[in-house]
VMD Tcl script that draws the C-alpha trace (Angstrom):
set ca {
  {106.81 -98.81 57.48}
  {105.11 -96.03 59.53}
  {102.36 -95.76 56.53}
  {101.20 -99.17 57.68}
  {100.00 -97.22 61.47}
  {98.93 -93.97 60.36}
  {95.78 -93.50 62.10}
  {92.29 -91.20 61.36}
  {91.69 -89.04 64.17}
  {88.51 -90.13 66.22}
  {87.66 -86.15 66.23}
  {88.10 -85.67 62.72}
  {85.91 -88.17 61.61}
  {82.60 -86.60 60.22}
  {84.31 -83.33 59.42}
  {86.06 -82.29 56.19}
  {85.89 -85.62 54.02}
  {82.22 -85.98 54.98}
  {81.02 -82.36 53.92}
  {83.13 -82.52 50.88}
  {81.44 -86.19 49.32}
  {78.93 -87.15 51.80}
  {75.87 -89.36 51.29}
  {72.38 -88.08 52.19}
  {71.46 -88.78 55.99}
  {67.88 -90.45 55.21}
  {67.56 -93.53 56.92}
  {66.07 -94.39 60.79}
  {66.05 -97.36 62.62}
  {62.76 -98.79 61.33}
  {64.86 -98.97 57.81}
  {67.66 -100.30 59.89}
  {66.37 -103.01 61.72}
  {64.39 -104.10 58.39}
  {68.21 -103.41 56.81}
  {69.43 -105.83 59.27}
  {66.82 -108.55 59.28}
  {66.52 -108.67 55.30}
  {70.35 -109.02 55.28}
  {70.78 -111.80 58.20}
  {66.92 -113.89 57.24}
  {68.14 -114.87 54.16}
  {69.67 -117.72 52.15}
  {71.39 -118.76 55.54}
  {68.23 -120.62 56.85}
  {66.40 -121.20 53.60}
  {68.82 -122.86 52.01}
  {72.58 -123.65 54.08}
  {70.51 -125.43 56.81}
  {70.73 -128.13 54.76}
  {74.31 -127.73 54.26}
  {75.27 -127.24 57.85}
  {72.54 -130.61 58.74}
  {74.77 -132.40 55.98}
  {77.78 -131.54 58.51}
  {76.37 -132.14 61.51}
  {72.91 -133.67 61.15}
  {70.53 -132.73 64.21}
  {73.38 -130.89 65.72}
  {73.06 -128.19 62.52}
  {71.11 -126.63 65.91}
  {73.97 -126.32 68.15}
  {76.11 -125.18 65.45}
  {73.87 -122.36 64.97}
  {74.08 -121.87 68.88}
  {77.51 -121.64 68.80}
  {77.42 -118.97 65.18}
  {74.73 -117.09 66.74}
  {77.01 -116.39 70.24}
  {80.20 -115.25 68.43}
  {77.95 -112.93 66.42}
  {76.22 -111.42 69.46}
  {79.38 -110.85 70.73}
  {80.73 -109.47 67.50}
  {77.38 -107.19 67.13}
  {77.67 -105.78 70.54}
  {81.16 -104.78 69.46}
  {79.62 -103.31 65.99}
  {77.35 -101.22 68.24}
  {79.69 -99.63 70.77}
  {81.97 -98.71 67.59}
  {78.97 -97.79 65.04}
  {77.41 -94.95 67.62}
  {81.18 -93.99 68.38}
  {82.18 -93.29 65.06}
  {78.85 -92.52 62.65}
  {80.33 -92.98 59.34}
  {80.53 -95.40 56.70}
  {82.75 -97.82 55.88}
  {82.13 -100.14 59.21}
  {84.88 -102.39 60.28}
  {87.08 -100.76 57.52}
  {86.42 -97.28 59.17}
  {86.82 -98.71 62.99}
  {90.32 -100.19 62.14}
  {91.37 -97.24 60.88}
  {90.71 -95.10 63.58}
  {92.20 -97.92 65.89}
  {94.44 -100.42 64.45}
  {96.09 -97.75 61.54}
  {95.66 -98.22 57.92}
  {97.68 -101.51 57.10}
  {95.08 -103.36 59.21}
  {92.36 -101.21 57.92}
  {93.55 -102.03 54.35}
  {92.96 -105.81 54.92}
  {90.11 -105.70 56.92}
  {88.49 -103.22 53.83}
  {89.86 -105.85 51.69}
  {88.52 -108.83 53.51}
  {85.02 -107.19 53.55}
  {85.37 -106.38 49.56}
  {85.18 -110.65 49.58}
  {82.63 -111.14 51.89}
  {80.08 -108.31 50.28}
  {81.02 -109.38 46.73}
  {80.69 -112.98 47.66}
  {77.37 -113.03 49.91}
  {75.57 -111.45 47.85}
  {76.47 -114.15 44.77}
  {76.05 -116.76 47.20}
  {72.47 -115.01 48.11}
  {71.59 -115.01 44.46}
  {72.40 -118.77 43.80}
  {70.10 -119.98 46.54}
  {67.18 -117.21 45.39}
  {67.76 -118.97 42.19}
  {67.35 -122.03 43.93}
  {63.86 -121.41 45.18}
  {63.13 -119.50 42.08}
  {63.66 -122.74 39.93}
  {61.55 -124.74 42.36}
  {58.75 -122.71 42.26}
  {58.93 -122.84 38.42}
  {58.34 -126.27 38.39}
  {56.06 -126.09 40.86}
  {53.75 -124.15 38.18}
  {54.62 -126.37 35.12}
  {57.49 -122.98 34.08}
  {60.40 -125.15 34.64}
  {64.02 -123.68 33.36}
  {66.31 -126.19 31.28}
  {68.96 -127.05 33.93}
  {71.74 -126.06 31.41}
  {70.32 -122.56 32.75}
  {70.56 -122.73 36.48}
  {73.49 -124.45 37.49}
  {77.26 -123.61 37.43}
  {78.91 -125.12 35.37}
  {80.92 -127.48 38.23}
  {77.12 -128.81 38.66}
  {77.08 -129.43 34.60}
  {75.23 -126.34 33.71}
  {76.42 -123.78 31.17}
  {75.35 -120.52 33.86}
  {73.20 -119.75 36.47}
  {70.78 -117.05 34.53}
  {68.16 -116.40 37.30}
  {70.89 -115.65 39.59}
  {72.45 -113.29 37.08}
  {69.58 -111.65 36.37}
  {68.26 -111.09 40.50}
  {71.75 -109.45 40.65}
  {71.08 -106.85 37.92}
  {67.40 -106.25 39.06}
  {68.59 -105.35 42.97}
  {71.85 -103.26 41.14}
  {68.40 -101.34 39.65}
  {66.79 -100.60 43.05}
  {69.69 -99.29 44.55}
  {70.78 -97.45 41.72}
  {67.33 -95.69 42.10}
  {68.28 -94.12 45.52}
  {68.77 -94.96 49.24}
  {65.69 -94.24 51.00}
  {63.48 -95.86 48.64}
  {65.40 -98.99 48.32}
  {64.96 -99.09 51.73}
  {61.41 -98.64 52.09}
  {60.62 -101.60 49.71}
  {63.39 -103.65 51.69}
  {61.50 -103.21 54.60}
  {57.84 -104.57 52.88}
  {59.95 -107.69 51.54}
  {61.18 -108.30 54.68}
  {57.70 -108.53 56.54}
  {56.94 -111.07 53.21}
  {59.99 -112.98 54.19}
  {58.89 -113.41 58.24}
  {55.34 -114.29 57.17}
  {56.99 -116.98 55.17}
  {58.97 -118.56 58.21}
  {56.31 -117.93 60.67}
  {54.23 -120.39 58.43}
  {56.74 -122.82 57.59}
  {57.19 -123.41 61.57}
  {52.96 -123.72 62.12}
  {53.16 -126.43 59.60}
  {56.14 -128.34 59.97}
  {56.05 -128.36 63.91}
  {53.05 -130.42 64.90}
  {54.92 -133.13 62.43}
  {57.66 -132.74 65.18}
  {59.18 -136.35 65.82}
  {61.86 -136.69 68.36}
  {63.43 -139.77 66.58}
  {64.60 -137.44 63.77}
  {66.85 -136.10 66.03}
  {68.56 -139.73 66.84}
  {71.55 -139.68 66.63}
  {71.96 -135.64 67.56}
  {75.64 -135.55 66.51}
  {76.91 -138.18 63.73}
  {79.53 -136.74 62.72}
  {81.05 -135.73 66.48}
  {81.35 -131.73 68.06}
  {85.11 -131.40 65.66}
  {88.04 -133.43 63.46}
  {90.43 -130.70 63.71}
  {91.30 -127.83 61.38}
  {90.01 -127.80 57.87}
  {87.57 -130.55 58.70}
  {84.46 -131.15 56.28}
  {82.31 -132.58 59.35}
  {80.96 -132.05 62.59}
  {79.31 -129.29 64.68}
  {82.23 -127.07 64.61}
  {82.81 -127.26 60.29}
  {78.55 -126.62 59.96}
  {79.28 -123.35 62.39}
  {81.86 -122.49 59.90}
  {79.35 -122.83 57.10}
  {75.95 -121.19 58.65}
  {77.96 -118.45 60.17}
  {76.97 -116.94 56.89}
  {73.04 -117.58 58.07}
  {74.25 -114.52 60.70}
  {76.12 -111.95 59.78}
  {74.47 -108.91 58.04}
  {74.21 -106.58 61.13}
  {78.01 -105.04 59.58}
  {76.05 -104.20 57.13}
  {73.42 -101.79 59.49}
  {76.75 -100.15 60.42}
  {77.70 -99.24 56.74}
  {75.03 -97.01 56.67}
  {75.86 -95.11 59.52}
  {76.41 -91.83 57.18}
  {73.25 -92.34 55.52}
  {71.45 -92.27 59.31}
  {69.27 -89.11 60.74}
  {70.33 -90.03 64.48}
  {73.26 -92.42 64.56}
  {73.40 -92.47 67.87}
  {69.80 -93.89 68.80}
  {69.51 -95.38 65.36}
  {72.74 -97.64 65.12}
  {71.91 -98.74 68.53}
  {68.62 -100.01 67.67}
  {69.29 -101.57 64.73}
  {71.87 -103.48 65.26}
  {71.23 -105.02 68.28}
  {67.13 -105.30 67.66}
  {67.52 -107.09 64.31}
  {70.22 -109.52 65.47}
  {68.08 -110.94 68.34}
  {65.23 -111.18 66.11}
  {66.66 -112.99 64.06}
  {68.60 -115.44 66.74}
  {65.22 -116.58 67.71}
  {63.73 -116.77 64.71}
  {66.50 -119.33 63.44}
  {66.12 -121.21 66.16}
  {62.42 -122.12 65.60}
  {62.94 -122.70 62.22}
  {65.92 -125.39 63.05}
  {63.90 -126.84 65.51}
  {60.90 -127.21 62.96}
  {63.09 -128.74 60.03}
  {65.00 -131.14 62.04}
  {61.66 -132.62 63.68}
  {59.17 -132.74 60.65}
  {62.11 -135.17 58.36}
  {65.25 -137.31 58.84}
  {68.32 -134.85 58.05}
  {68.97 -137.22 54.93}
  {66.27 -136.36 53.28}
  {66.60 -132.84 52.65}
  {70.23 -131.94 53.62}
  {70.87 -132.16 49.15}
  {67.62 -130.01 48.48}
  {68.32 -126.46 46.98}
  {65.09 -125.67 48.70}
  {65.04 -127.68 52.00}
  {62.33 -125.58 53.63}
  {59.64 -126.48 50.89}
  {60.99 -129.83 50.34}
  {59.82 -130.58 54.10}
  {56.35 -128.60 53.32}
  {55.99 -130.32 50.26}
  {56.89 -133.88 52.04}
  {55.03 -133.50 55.60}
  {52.62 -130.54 54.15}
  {51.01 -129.97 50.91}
  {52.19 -128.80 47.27}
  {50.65 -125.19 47.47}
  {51.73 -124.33 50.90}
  {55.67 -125.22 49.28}
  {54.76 -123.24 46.29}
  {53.84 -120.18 48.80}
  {56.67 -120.51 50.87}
  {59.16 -120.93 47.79}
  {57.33 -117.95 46.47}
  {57.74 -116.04 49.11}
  {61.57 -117.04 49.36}
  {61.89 -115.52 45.66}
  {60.29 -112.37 46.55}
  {61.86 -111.82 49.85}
  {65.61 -113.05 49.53}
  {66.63 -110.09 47.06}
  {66.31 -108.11 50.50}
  {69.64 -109.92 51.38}
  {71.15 -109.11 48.05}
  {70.30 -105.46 48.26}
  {71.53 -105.42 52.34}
  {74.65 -106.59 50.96}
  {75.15 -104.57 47.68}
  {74.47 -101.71 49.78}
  {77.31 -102.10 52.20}
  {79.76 -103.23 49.18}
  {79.23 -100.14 47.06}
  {79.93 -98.23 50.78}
  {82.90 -99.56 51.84}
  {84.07 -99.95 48.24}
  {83.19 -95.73 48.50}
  {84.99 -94.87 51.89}
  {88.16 -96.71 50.90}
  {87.87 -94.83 47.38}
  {87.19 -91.43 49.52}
  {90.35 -92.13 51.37}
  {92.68 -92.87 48.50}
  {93.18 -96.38 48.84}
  {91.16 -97.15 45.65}
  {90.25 -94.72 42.84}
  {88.84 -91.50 43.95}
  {86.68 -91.66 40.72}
  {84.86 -94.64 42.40}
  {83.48 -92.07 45.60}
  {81.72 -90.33 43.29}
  {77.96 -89.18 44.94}
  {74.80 -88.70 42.29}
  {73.16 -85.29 43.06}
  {69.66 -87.27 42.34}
  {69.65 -90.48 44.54}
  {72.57 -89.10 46.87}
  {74.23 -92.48 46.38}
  {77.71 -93.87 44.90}
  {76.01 -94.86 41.45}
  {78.87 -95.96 39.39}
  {80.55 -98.11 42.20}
  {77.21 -99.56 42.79}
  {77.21 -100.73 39.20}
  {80.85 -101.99 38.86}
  {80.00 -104.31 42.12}
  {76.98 -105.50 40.40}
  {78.96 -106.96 37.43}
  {81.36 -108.20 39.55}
  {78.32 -110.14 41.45}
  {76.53 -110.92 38.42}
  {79.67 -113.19 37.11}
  {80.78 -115.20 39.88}
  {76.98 -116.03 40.95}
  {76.27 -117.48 37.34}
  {79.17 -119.49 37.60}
  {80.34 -120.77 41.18}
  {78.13 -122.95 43.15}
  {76.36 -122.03 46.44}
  {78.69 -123.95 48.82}
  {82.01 -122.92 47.91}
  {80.67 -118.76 48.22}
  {79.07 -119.08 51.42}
  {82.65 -120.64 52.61}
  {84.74 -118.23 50.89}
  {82.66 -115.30 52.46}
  {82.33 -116.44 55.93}
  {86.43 -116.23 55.65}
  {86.23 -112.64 54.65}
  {83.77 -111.97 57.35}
  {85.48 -113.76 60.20}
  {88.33 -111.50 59.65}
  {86.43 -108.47 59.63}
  {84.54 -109.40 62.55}
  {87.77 -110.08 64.76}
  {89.61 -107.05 64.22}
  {85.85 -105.02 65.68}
  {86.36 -107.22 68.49}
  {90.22 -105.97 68.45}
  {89.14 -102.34 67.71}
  {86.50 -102.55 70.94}
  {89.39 -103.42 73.42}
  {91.89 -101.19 72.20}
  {89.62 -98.20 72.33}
  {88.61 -98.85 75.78}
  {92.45 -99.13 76.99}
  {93.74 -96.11 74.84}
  {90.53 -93.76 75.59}
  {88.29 -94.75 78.52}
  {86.91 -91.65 78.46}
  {85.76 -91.40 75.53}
  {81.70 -90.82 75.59}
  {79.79 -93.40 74.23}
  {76.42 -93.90 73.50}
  {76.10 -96.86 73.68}
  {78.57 -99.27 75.92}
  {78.85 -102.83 75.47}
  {78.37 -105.34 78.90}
  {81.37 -107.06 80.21}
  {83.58 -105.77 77.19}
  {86.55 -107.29 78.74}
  {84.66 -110.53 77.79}
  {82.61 -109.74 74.70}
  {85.99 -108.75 73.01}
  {88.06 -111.78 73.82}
  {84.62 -114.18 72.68}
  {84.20 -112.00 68.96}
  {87.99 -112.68 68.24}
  {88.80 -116.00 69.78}
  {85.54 -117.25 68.12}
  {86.03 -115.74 65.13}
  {89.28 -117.41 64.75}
  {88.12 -120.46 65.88}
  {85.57 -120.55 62.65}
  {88.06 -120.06 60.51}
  {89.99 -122.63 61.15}
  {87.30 -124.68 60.90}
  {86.49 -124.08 56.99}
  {87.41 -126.13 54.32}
  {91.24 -126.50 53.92}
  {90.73 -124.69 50.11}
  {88.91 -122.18 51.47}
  {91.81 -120.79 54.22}
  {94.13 -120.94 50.96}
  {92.22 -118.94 48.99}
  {91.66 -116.09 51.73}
  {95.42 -116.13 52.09}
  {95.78 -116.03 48.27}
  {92.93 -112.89 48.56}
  {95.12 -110.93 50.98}
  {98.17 -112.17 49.05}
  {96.85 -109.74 46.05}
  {95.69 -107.24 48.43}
  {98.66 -106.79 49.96}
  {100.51 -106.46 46.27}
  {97.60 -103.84 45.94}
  {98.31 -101.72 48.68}
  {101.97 -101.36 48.34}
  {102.10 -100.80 44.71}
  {99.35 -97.93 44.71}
  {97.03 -97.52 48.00}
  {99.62 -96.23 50.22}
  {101.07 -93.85 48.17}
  {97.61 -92.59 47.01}
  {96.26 -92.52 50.68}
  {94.87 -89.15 51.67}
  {96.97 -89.48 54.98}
  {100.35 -90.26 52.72}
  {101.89 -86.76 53.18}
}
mol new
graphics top color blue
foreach p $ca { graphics top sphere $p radius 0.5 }
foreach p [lrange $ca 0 end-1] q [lrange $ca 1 end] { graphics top cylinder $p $q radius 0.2 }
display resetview
């Protein structure tokens, strides 16, 4: 079983496997913090805060407290371990370095789920918005054509076809992906910025009354309270990881990483927060908690019909950013592990014109394509918060390993109080996951359950380290 803690060498990272198939350094940390805000401003506060208020009513804002912590703490982590070791592949890459490659297997694996299934879950509430503004114009879709077919539709076709049009932009090469990510994003903001200047002077403190109906937790698996909504709109959070995915792709990793990460995850912490605060304030919970659009439901209730239009508009043009975020750290981990021998080696295979991994790029977008059209948004944002949760507790186990193996070590950039930043990313992480949905922990198990059949039946004899 010694295959399972073969380790990369920290030193060795960067050297031969990155000069044979590299990607093209081209990125700095202007395209990284827009990376990171267009992947975390997304579907998780247009559209699950009325999932998470449905959980927790009023207290939807301390669950996003509580998400928002664990994912500092999990982002410092990223940071410390991104400037240490500037290459792709993220938590996948950190755990093998640290942990060995049986933990880096299922942490690679985990993060296959969560990519593949945020950026479906991403597409169904664009498609969400996108149908509302339809209407909203007199364009609307039959309803056969955007819903799954649990909701009585036949597919989701908007949400299909957002999937194939972001699959496009990244196909077309890194930097300039990036550069329109970074004008959708400032669309996206603008958006927010004037959904909180018209919902908050319709601020009403009895809409808050009762804070928490449904009580802080009812134990593991439980579908209410503050603790199952964290579960949920821990998904509104997480997109930093992927900043760290394109660590190869960065000019200076070691300023750039830095900078990104942490900037875009405490812009986007506050940002939430004001946007909570707005919702919950203008309208009763109830009345918007079922909306696929809650944020221009409340405009179009306590505002006017344009100024929802607008703001649903702007949610159509700006959410893709999320999608592409995403896609883009799929098709890199799916890349590294590929580079490495755990999947095909035909899959890390670098286009001399965009200097990115073009086929596995368009084999995740299929994948993407299918189970958005037919899964609805709920169930994806729970099953991908699993995968996450995982991958975000084993950087909190990678941080306090590498400071008690090598102390020494230079880095760049040092987390505070790692001795408690560490414990918080894994103990909350863990936490989270235990409060999903029951089906939801089974079918993460059943995940890894196939993963590990995967690994021992061809990864570990293919891995590059395997002899």
């Amino acid at each position: 079983m010694s295959f399972l803690t073969r380790r990369k060498a920290l030193p060795a990272l960067g050297g031969a496997a990155r000069k044979a198939n590299g990607l093209k350094p081209t990125l700095s940390w202007p395209h990284l913090v827009a990376l990171g805000v267009g992947a975390i401003v997304g579907t998780g506060i247009y559209t699950l805060i009325g999932v998470g208020a449905e959980r927790a009513g009023p207290a939807v804002m301390l669950a996003f407290l509580i998400a928002g912590i664990v994912c500092v703490c999990a982002a410092l982590a990223y940071a410390e371990l991104a400037t240490m070791i500037p290459e792709s592949g993220s938590a996948y890459t950190y755990s093998y370095t640290t942990l060995g490659e049986g933990a880096a297997w299922m942490v690679g694996w985990s993060l296959i789920l969560e990519y593949t299934v945020v950026c479906s879950a991403v597409a169904v509430g664009w498609a969400g918005y996108f149908s509302g503004m339809m209407e909203g114009i007199g364009l609307g879709l039959p309803a056969v054509l955007t819903s799954a077919p649990s909701q009585g539709g036949i597919v989701n076709l908007p949400a299909v076809v957002i999937v194939a049009a972001v699959a496009g932009l990244l196909v077309a090469g890194t930097k300039e992906s990036a550069s329109i990510n970074a004008a959708l994003v400032v669309v996206k903001i603008a958006a927010l910025i004037a959904f909180v200047a018209i919902a908050l002077p319709h601020f009403n403190a009895d809409n808050l009354k009762p804070f928490m109906p449904y009580g802080f937790s009812h134990g593991v698996g439980a579908q209410t309270g503050v603790m199952a909504a964290a579960a949920i709109i821990f998904f509104a959070f997480y997109g930093f990881d992927a900043v760290a995915t394109a660590a190869e792709e960065t000019r200076n990793p070691a300023r750039d990483l830095t900078i990104g990460i942490i900037g875009s995850m405490v812009a986007c912490v506050a940002i939430y927060m004001a946007v909570a605060i707005a919702a919950l304030g203008a309208m009763p919970f109830t009345e918007f908690m079922k909306s696929p659009e809650p944020l221009s439901h409340i405009i179009r209730t306590v505002g006017s019909d344009l100024w929802a239009t607008l703001i649903a508009g702007a949610a159509v043009v700006a959410l893709p950013t999320v999608i592409l975020a995403f896609m883009f750290g799929q098709s890199r981990i799916f890349f590294v592990m590929a580079r490495d021998g755990l999947l095909p080696r035909s899959l890390a295979h670098v286009s001399k014109r965009s200097g990115g991994p073009v086929r596995v790029t368009a084999g995740t977008a299929v994948l993407m394509a299918i189970i958005a059209g037919f899964f609805p948004l709920g169930d994806l944002a729970a099953l991908a918060n699993a995968g996450t949760l995982a991958a975000f507790a084993s950087v909190g186990l990678c941080l306090i390993v590498l400071r008690r193996r090598e102390p020494g070590r230079p880095r760049v950039f040092r987390a505070p109080v790692w001795w408690l930043v560490g414990p918080i990313a894994i103990a909350g992480c863990v936490y989270l996951f235990f409060s999903l949905p029951a089906s939801t922990q089974i079918n993460f198990v059943i995940w890894n359950a196939i993963g590990v059949a995967v690994y021992l039946l061809y990864s570990r004899r293919n891995s590059l380290l395997n002899g």
